[in-house]
C-alpha positions in Angstrom: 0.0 0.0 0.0 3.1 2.5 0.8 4.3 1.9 -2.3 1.1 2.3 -4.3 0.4 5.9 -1.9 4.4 6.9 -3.2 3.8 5.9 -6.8 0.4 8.3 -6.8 1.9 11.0 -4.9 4.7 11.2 -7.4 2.8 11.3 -10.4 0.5 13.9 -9.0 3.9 16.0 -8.2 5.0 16.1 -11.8 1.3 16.1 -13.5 0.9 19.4 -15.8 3.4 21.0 -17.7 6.5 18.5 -18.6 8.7 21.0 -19.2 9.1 22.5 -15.5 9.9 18.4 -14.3 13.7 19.3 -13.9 12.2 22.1 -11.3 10.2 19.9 -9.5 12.9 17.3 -8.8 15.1 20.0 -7.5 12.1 21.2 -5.5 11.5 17.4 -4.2 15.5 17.3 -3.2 15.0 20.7 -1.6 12.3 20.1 0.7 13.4 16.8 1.7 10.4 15.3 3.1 9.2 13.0 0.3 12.8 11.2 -1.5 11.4 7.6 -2.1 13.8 7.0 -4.6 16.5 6.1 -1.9 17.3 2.6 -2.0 20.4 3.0 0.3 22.8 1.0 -2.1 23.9 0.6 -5.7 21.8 -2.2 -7.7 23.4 -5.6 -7.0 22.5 -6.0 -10.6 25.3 -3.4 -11.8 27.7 -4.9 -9.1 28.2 -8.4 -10.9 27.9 -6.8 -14.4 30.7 -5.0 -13.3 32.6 -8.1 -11.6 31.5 -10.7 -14.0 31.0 -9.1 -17.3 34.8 -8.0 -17.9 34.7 -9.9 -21.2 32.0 -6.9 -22.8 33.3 -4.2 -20.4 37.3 -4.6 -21.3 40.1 -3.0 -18.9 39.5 -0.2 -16.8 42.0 2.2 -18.8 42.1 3.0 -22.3 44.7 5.5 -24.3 43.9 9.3 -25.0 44.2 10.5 -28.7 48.5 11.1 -27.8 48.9 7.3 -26.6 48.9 8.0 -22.9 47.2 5.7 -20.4 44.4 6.8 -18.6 41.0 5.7 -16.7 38.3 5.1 -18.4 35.5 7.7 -17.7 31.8 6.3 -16.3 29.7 8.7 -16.1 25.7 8.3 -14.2 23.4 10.8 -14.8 20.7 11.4 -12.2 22.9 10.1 -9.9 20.7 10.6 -6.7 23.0 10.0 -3.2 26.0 8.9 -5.6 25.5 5.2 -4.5 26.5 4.2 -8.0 29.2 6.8 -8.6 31.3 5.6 -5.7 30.8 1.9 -6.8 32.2 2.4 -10.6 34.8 4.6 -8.8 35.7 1.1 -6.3 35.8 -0.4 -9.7 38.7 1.5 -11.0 37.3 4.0 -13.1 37.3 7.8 -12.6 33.7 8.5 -11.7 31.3 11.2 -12.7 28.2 11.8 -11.4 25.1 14.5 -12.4 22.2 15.7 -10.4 20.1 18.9 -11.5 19.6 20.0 -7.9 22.5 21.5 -5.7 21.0 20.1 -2.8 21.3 16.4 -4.5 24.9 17.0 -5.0 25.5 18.4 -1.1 23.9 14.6 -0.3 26.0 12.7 -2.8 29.4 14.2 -1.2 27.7 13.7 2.2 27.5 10.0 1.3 31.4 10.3 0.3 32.5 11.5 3.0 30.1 9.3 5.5 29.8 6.2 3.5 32.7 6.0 1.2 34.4 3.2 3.4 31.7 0.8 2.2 33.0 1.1 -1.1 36.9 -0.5 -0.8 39.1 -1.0 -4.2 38.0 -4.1 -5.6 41.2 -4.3 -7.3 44.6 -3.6 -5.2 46.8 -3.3 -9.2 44.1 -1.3 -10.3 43.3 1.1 -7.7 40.5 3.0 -7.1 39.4 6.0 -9.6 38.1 9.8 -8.6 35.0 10.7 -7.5 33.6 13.9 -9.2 29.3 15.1 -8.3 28.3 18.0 -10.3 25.2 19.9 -10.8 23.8 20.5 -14.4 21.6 19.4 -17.0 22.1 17.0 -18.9 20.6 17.9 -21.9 22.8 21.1 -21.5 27.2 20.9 -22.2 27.7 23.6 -19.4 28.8 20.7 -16.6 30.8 19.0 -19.1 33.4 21.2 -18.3 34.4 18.8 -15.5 34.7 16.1 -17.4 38.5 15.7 -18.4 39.7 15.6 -21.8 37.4 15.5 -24.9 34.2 15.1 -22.7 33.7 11.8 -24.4 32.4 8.6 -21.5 33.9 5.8 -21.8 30.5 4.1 -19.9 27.8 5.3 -19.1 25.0 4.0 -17.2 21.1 4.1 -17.2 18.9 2.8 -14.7 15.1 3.3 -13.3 13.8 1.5 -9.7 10.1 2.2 -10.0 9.5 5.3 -7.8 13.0 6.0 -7.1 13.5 6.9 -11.1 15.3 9.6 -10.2 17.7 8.5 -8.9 18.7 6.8 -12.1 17.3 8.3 -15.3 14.9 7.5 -18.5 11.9 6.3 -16.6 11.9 9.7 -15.1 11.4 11.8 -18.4 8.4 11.7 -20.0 8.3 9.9 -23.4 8.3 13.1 -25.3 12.2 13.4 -24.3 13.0 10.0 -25.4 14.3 10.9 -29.2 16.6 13.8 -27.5 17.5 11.4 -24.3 18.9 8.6 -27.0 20.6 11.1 -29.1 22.8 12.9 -25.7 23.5 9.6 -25.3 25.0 8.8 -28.7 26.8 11.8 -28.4 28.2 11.5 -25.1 29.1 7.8 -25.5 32.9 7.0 -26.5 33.3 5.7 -30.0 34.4 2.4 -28.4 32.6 2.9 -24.8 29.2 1.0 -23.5 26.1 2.4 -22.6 24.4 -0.4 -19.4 21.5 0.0 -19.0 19.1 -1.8 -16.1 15.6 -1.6 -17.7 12.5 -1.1 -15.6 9.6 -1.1 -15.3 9.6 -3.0 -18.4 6.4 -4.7 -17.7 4.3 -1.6 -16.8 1.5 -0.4 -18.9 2.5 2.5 -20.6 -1.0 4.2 -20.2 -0.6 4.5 -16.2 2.0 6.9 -16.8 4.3 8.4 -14.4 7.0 8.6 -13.3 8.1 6.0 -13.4 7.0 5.6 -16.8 7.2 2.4 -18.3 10.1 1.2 -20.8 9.5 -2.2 -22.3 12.6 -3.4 -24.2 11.0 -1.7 -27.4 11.6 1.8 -26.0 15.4 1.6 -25.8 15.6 -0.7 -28.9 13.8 1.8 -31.3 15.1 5.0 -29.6 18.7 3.8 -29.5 18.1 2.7 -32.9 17.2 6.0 -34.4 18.5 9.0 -32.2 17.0 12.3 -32.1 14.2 11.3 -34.7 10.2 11.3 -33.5 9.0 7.5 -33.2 5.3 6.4 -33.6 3.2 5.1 -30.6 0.3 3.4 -30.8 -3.1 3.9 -28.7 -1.6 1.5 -26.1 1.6 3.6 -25.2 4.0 1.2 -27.0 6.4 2.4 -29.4 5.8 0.9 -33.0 8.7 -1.0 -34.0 10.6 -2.0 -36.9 8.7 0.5 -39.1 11.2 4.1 -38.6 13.3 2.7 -41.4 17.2 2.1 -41.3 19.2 2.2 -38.2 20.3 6.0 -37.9 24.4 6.5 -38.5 24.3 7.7 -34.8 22.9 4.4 -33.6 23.6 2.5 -30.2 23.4 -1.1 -31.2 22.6 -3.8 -28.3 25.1 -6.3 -28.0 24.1 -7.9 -24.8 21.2 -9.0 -23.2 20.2 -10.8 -20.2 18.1 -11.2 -16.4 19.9 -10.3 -13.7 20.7 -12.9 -11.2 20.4 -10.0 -8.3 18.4 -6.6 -8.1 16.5 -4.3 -6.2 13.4 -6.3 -4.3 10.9 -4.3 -6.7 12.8 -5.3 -9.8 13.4 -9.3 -9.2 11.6 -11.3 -12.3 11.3 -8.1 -14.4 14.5 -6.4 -14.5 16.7 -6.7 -17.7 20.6 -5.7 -18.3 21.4 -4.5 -21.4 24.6 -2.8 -23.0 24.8 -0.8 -26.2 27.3 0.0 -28.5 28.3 2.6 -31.5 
């Protein structure tokens, strides 16, 4: 029942214009009384992708355009209390991670500073990577001005946990920023990096709404598929597929797919992990 009173309390929150929902996460953060996001820890899900999926994911450093080594860049946008950020950072890589409310980012180094001995280097000849919290938008390039080198991420990641979207990302825009969410992301996204993404709810009925709002596998697959361009829905809230014609030059091509052994309680039969490509 709490969760049902949380999920109807949110969408009432962001119902009306969708352009103000950036404001009205920053004025949930703000007032602090109603953050149901929080699940207190990084996905489990993203934990053994990270541990077990080395084979896609390669070495945690790469070379810059000169030959020099350096980390690779993960980057988590919507990054809530930075739960995820400090994990990828554990991992080896330098970490980056965006919130569009100031307050957001006080809590995220909060977390650092309190929490960041929960996070130990998983690798003693690798080492741990930075941290870095930063407030922005990400449809804007103003924060990317604290991303080192050509701004390009090496990984980026994309999750949604039912009412605590925000804390991770797509579920919490409404589908009219999909086209524009799937082309930052082919822009942002290293010519050789990998876009993870944990989809839910991917068994929701599109017609409820949200957020969350629902993202069956179609969403991504279509979006990803044709960056920036408008894709038809039909009267159910599905996305039509297979009829926007030829993948888009700027496409994100899956090249993994599989259920998670471990996730979040709410996402446990219904979760999915899947990585993307240029």
């Amino acid at each position: 029942m709490a969760l049902q009173e949380d999920r109807a309390r949110l969408m009432a929150h962001f119902a009306g214009d969708e352009s103000k929902h950036h404001n009205k996460w920053s004025d949930l953060w703000d007032k602090g009384n109603f953050l149901p996001w929080d699940r207190g820890a990084p996905n489990p899900a993203l934990e053994d992708a990270l541990t077990e999926r080395k084979d896609l994911l390669g070495s945690r450093f790469t070379e810059d355009a000169l030959g020099r080594t350096r980390r690779k860049r993960a980057f988590v946008p919507g990054c809530g209390k930075g739960y995820d950020v400090l994990l990828f950072a554990s991992f080896g890589y330098d970490a980056y991670g965006l919130e569009v409310s100031e307050t957001a980012v006080k809590r995220c180094i909060e977390e650092q500073k309190t929490h960041g001995h929960k996070y130990p280097v998983r690798d003693e000849a690798v080492g741990a990577g930075k941290v870095t919290f930063m407030r922005g938008d990400f449809f804007s390039p103003d924060w990317m001005i604290n991303v080192e080198g050509d701004g390009k991420l090496d990984l980026i990641y994309d999750y949604t946990v039912d009412v605590s979207s925000v804390e991770h990302f797509l579920s919490a825009l409404p589908p009219s920023f999909r086209p524009e969410w799937a082309l930052r992301m082919s822009q942002l996204l290293a010519f050789e990096g990998n876009l993870i993404c944990i989809e839910f709810p991917s068994a929701k009925d599109p017609n409820i709404g949200g957020p969350p709002f629902a993202l069956p596998p179609s969403v991504y697959v279509e979006h990803l598929g044709h960056p920036g361009k408008g894709l038809p829905y039909d009267d159910t809230g599905h996305v039509k597929e297979r009829v926007s014609g030829p993948l888009s030059p700027a496409a994100l091509k899956r090249v993994a797919y599989w259920q998670p052994a471990r996730t979040h309680e709410i996402g446990k039969g219904t979760d999915w992990v899947s990585i993307w490509r240029h």
